[in-house]
C-alpha positions, 0 to 999 in steps of 0.5 A: 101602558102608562108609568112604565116609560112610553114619555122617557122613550119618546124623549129619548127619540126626541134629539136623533137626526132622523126622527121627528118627535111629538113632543107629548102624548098623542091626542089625535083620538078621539074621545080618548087618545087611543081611540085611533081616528075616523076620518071617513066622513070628514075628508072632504071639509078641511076646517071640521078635520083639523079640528077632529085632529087638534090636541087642545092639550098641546094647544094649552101648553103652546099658549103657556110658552113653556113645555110642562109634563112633570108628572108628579115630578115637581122639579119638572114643573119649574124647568123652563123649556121655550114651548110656543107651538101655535094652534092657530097656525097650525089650522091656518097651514093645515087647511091650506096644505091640505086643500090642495091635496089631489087625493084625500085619504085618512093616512095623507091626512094625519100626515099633512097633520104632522108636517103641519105641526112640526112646522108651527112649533118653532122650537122644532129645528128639521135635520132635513133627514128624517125617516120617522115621526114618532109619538107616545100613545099609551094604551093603545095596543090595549083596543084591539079596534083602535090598533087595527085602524092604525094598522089599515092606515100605516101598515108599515108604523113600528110599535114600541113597548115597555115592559115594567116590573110590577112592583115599581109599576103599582108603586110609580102608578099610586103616587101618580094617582094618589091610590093608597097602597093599603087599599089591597083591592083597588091596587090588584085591579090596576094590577091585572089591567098591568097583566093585561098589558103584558098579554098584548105585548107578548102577542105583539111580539110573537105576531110576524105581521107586525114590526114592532120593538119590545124591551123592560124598562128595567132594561132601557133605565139600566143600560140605555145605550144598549136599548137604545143601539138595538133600537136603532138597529131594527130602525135601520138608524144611525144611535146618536149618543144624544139619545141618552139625554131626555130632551123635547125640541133638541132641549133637555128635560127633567123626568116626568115621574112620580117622584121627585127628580132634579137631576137630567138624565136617565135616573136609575132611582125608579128602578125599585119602589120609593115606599115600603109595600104593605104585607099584602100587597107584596104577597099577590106581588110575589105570588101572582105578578112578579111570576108573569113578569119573570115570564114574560121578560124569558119569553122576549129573549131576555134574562130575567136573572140580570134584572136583579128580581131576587131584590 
């Protein structure tokens, strides 16, 4: 789920040795990025596959020189981190790799894809031992059709999830969209695609099928070393004490988040709202989401009462 720090995860992914990390949200879906790709038709014609894959917003970005995912984070806009990833290299080594291949599935290319990405983005250096690629696709588990083609595509993908607090979800969400507070009915209905979200996790969870980590923001803010070793664990991956920097290309990044950030890091600040929440709103808060919070967070193994929830 947006907000609830799917790009602070992959940030954090972003600098250990054996993963290679998108740098920004996955827009490989079609017309919408969780919409998981269908290729069937396209395998044979490399130039109308690439283009079915390429991310014109990572193109976009690439033409500008310099990395931007600010959020409503206007410090972030400022940074200057060397971005030159070049979407016509990328279709050059792409259609040529890819013509090649002796055989032509949808999973060899979305792989041939991303070995072809990472090599147009100079800023990108291999440690030569990656075991993974990671990406940020928010709302993806939300589509059950779109997780299944990933499923039939890569059985063996793990799925990371976070869960967020409601309070600071709705509040982070607001400033991001520009969603007044005081509109009560607006504000539940974002809240209940939030309980939504929280359903799909919880079944992602307690399914065996899958391999899948779950944890709180709350919980990876607080502490992310120790998010982050468990993380790893499940991985089978060394923890690199850079994880606990947010960096894109080895390069550290200022948060992409709904207030205002000038510092590097993980900023705990986030941990609870940045403006009063008017009398109704905290009433469904307290009555009806914070409740499935609580829940939710006990039924993940965790306590709840380490998460401060009487604040």
């Amino acid at each position: 789920m947006h907000r609830s720090g799917g790009t602070l995860f992959s940030q954090l992914l972003d600098g250990h040795s054996g993963i290679q990390a998108h740098p920004h949200e996955l827009f490989i879906g079609k017309p919408q990025k969780w919409n998981w790709p269908k290729l069937a038709k396209l395998l044979n014609s490399p130039e109308p596959l690439f283009e079915s894959l390429q991310e014109d917003k990572i193109a976009a970005i690439g033409r500008q020189g310099v990395f931007i995912k600010p959020g409503s984070n206007l410090e972030a806009g400022k940074q200057d981190v060397s971005f030159t990833y070049s979407l016509t290299e990328h279709r050059q080594r792409f259609v040529e790799l890819y013509s090649k291949a002796p055989v032509k599935t949808q999973r060899f290319a979305i792989q041939i894809y991303f070995h072809t990405f990472f090599a147009s983005w100079p800023e990108h250096h291999s440690s030569g031992h990656e075991r993974y690629m990671s990406c940020f696709l928010p709302h993806l588990i939300l589509h059950s059709d779109s997780l299944q083609r990933l499923f039939a595509d890569f059985p063996d993908v793990m799925l990371v999830s976070l869960l967020r607090r409601p309070d600071s979800w709705i509040a982070s969400l607001v400033n991001h969209i520009s969603l007044s507070l005081a509109d009560t009915e607006t504000v539940q209905k974002h809240l209940e695609r939030w309980r939504f979200s929280v359903k799909a996790i919880l079944s992602l969870h307690r399914n065996p099928a899958t391999y899948s980590f779950t944890t709180t923001y709350e919980a990876l803010v607080s502490d992310p070393r120790v998010e982050l070793q468990r993380f790893c664990a499940l991985a089978g991956l060394p923890f690199e004490p850079i994880m606990l920097t947010p960096t894109v290309g080895g390069c550290p990044v200022l948060p992409n988040s709904s207030y205002s950030r000038a510092e590097h890091g993980v900023n705990q600040a986030s941990l609870r709202p940045q403006q009063p929440m008017p009398t109704s709103v905290q009433q469904i808060l307290q009555e009806v989401y914070l409740p499935v919070y609580v829940q939710a967070v006990t039924q993940l193994g965790m306590d709840p009462l380490d998460l401060d929830l009487a604040s």
